[in-house]
N, C-alpha and C positions, 0 to 999 in steps of 0.2 A: 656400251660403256656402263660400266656398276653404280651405283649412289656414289659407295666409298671411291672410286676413281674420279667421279666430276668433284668432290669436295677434295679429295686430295689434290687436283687441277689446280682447283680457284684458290687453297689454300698455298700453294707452292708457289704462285704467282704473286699471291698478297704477302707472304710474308719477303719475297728481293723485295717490291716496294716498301713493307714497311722498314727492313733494313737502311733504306734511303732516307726514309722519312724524319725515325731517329737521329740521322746526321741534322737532318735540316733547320736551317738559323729562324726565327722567326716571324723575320718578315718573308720569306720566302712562303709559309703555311699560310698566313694572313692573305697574301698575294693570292693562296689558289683558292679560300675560302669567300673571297672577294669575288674572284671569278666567278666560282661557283654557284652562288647570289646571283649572279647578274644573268648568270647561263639560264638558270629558274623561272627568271623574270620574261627574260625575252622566251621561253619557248613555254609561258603561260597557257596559250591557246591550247596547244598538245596537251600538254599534262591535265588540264581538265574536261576536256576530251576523255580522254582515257580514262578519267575519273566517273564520269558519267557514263561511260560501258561497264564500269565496276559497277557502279548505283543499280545500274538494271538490270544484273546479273546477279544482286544480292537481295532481290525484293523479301525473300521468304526470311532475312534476317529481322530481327525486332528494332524500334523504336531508336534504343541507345546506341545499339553496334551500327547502325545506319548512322546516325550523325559522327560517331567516331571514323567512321569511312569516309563521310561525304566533303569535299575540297570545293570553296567557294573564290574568287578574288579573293577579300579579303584574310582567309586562310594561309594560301598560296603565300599571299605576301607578307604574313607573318610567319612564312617558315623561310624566307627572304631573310629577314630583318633577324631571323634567331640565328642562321648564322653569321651572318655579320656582329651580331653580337658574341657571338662567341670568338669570332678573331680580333676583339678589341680585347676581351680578357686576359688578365697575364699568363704567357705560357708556363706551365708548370716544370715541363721539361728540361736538366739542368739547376733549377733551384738546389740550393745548401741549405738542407731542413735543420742538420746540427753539424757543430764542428765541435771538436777538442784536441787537447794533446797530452800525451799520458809524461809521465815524469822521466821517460826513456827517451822522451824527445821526438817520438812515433806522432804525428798529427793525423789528425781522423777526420773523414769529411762525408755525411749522409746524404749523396744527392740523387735528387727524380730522376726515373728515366720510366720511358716508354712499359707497357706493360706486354706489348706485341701483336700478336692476330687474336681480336677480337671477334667471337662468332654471336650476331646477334637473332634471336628466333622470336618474330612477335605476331600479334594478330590487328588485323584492321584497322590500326591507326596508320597512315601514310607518313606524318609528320614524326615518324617515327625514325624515318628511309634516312631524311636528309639531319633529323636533328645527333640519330647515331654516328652515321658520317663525316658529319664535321665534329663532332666531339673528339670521336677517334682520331681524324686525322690532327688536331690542333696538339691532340696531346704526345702526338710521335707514333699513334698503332697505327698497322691496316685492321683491316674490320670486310667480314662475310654478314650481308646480313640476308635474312629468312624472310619475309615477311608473311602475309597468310592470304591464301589462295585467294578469297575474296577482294585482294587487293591489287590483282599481278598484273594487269596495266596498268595503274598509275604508280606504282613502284617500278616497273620498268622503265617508266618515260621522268619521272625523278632523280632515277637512278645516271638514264643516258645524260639528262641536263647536267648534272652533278660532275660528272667523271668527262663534260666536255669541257666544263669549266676547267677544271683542272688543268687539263692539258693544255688550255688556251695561256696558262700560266706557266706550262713547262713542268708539271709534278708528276708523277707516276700515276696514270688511271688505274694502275692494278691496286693500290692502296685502299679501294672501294668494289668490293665486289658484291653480285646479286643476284642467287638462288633462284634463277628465274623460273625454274618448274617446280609446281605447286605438286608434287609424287610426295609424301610424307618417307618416303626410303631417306630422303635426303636430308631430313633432319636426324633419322637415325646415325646416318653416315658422319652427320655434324659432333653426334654425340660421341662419338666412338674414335676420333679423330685427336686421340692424344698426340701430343708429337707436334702437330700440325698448327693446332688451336689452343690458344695458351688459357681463354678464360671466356667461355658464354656466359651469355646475358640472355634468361627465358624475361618477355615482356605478354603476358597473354593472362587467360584467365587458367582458374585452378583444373583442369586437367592438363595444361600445356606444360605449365610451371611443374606438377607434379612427375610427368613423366621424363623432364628433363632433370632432374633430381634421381627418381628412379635408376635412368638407362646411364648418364653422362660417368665418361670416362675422361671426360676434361674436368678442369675446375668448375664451377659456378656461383656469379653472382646473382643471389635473386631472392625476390620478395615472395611471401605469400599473398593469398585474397588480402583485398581493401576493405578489414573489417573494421571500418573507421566510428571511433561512438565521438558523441557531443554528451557534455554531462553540464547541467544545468544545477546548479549548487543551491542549495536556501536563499545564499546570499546574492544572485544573481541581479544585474543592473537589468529591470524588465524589457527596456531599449535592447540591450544589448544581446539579452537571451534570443530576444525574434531575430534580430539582423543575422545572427550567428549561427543559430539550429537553421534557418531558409535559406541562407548561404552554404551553409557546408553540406545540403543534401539537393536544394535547386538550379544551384549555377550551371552545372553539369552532372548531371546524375550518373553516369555514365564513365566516368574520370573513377583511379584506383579511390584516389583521395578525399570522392565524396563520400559522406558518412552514411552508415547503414542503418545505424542504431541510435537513437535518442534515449538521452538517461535521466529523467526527471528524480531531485529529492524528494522525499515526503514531505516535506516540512515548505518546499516553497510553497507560495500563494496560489492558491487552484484557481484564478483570474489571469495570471499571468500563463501559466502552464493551458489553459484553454487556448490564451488569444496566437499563442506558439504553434498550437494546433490547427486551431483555425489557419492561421498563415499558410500552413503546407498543404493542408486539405484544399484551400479557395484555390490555390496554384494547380488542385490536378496531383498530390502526391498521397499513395493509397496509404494508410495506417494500421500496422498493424500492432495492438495494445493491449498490456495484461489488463486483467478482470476489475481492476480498482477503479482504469481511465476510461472504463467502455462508456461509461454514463456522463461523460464529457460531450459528447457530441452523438448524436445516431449514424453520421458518417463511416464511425470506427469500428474497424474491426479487428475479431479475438487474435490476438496473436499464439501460434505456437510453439514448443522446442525448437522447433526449425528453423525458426526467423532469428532465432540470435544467434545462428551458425551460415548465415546465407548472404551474400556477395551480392545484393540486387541487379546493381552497375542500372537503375531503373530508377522512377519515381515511385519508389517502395519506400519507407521504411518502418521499423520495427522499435517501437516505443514498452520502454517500462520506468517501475519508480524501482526507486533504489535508495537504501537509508543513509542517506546522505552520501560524505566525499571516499569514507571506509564504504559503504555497499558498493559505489561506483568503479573503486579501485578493483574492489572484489569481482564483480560482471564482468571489464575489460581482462583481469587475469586466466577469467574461465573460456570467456569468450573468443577473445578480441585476436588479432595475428599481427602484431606487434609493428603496425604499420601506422598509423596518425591518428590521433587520440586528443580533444580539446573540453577542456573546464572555461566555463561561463561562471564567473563570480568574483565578489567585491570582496570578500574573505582574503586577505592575505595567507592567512596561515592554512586555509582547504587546498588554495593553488599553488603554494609550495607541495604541501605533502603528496597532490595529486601528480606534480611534475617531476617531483623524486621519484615517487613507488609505480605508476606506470611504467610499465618497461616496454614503450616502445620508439621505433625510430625518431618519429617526430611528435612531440608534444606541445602543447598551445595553448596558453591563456589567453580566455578573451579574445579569442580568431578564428575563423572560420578554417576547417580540415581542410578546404580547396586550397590554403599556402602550400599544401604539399609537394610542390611543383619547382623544379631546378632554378626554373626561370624567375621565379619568388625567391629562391634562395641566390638572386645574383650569380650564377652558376651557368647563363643562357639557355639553357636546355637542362636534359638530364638524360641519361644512359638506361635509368630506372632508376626503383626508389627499392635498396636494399636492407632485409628486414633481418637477417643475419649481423653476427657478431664479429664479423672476420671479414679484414681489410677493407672495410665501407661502409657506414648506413646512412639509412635515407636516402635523399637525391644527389645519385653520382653524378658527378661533372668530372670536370678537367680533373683536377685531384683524383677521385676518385679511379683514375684509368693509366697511374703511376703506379711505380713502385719503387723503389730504391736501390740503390749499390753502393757501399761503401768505401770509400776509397782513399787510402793508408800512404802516407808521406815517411820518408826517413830519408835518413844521411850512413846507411850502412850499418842498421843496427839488425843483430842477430839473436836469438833466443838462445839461452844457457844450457848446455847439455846438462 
């Protein structure tokens, strides 16, 4: 059997289920998301098992993409509790986003519906399996997803818990299917599966996302690299700049949404911009800085062209100054990939201009980049976080996995020859 025949398989099978699924009333989806939780929990032991032949099968990965892989209890059970939260949220499917009626008496009604076979392709996060899963399913898709080869037992044993659940509820197990051979033909086939696959979603880093861009012959939603800056304004509250710039690059370095880049003004206090330093440095985060900061600390080092086009996903980053709230706009417009972008400062009028003239998905005063996240945005999850201009941005959820059809009332009126 060919790539293109196992995807056309899985894809002809998910999309009868998702035909079903669109019908389905709400508490019925809630019922098998329910399950599906519970299915997770009890078959714990296995799935981190499985986890831990993934861990020792990916020794020669670095640092970050190991804790992205790695599944602990309390992991587990928050990817439990995210789908359960996400079958508390209101289904979107069905919603009347507008209505009206024209003067011919014609009434118009804009409502959500399902968006259909969702094909998702990602790399090394497992909470990826069940958070894609239940989103789709809540929101009326089926959903293929990919994961990446370093993950493919505990995405298998994810996957089984997931789609027993289901069934223990009565829904369509085909509604969730999973790629379970890590042959890269199969993402090709994924790509190339117009017809079949109504909208991928690449979750990985910048050659995965790129080549799915490249080759896909289906739609796509998707983000670039997480070139996330912190901009630190003159007028910054000096509490607030440390909690902010050590948050949005140490909570998870490794996350799209940690930031890569620190953007210090000239003009703030060289006291405050040290002890900023110091913070990231004492924690273990390497620095790399133009020629004005190097004499801030002996720790630092020279930064080059490269560092302000580089994606760490590490405890890296890449420090410069910049003339105020205009240079900083300026840096992220040259630099940046239009993904989560935050200003540190008491200036009213620098964190307007900076949240207007940024143009990216998510923008942030005063917060740490790490909000970047579905589950921050009340959302339970998120699908990814889409850096494109067309039908999404930011962290999709339920919303974001609709689309609409409009649907036209009359009493037998006809158009005038």
């Amino acid at each position: 059997m060919t790539a293109d025949d196992t995807i056309r398989g899985l894809a002809t099978d998910a999309r009868v289920a998702a035909s079903a699924l669109a019908r389905l009333p709400t508490d019925r989806k809630v019922a098998g998301l329910s399950a599906a939780a519970l299915s997770i929990r009890r078959r714990a032991d296995a799935i981190l098992a499985a986890n831990r032949a993934d861990m020792a099968g990916a020794e020669a990965l670095g640092a970050a993409m190991l804790d992205r892989l790695r599944l602990d209890p309390d992991r587990l059970e928050g990817m439990a509790r995210g789908i359960e939260e996400i079958a508390a949220l209101p289904d979107p499917v069905g919603q009347v986003i507008a209505r009206w009626e024209r003067p011919n008496g014609l009434r118009f009604e804009q409502v959500r519906v399902p968006l259909g076979l969702i094909g998702i392709i990602y790399e090394s996060r497992p909470n990826v399996t069940t958070d894609a899963a239940a989103l789709c399913l809540m929101a009326g898709n089926g959903c293929i997803l990919r994961g990446g080869g370093e993950a493919t037992a505990t995405n298998s044993a994810l996957h089984a818990a997931f789609v027993a659940g289901l069934a223990d509820a009565g829904l369509p197990q085909h509604a969730v299917q999973l790629v379970r051979d890590p042959d890269r033909a199969l993402v090709g086939a994924m790509l190339r599966a117009r017809g079949l696959i109504d909208v991928l979603v690449p979750r990985g880093g910048k050659s995965l996302v790129a080549r799915v861009e490249a080759e896909a012959r289906v739609p796509v939603l998707a983000h670039l690299e997480g070139l996330c800056h912190v901009y630190l304004d003159r007028s910054a509250d000096p509490v607030k700049a440390r909690a902010v710039a050590f948050n949005s690059k140490m909570r998870r370095a490794g996350v799209c949404g940690a930031a890569e880049t620190l953007l210090i003004d000239e003009a703030l206090p060289p006291d405050i911009a040290r002890a900023v330093l110091a913070d990231l440095l004492v924690a273990g985060c390497e620095l790399r800085v133009t020629s004005d900061l190097i004499g801030l600390d002996s720790r630092l080092k020279r930064a080059g062209a490269e560092d302000w086009a580089t994606e760490y996903l590490d405890a890296v980053l890449s420090v410069a100054t910049v003339a105020g709230v205009d240079g900083a706009i300026a840096h992220i417009a040259r630099w940046g990939s239009n993904h989560t972008d935050a200003i540190v400062a008491e200036d009213e009028t620098a964190a307007r201009r900076f949240l207007a003239e940024v143009d990216s998905a998510v923008v942030l005063h005063n917060a740490s980049t790490q909000f970047a996240d579905g589950g921050e945005f009340g959302f339970g999850a998120e699908i990814g976080i889409a850096t494109g201009r067309l039908h999404a941005r930011g962290p999709v959820g339920l919303v974001g996995l609709t689309t609409y059809k409009t649907v036209i009332r009359g009493t037998g009126q006809v158009r005038p020859i």
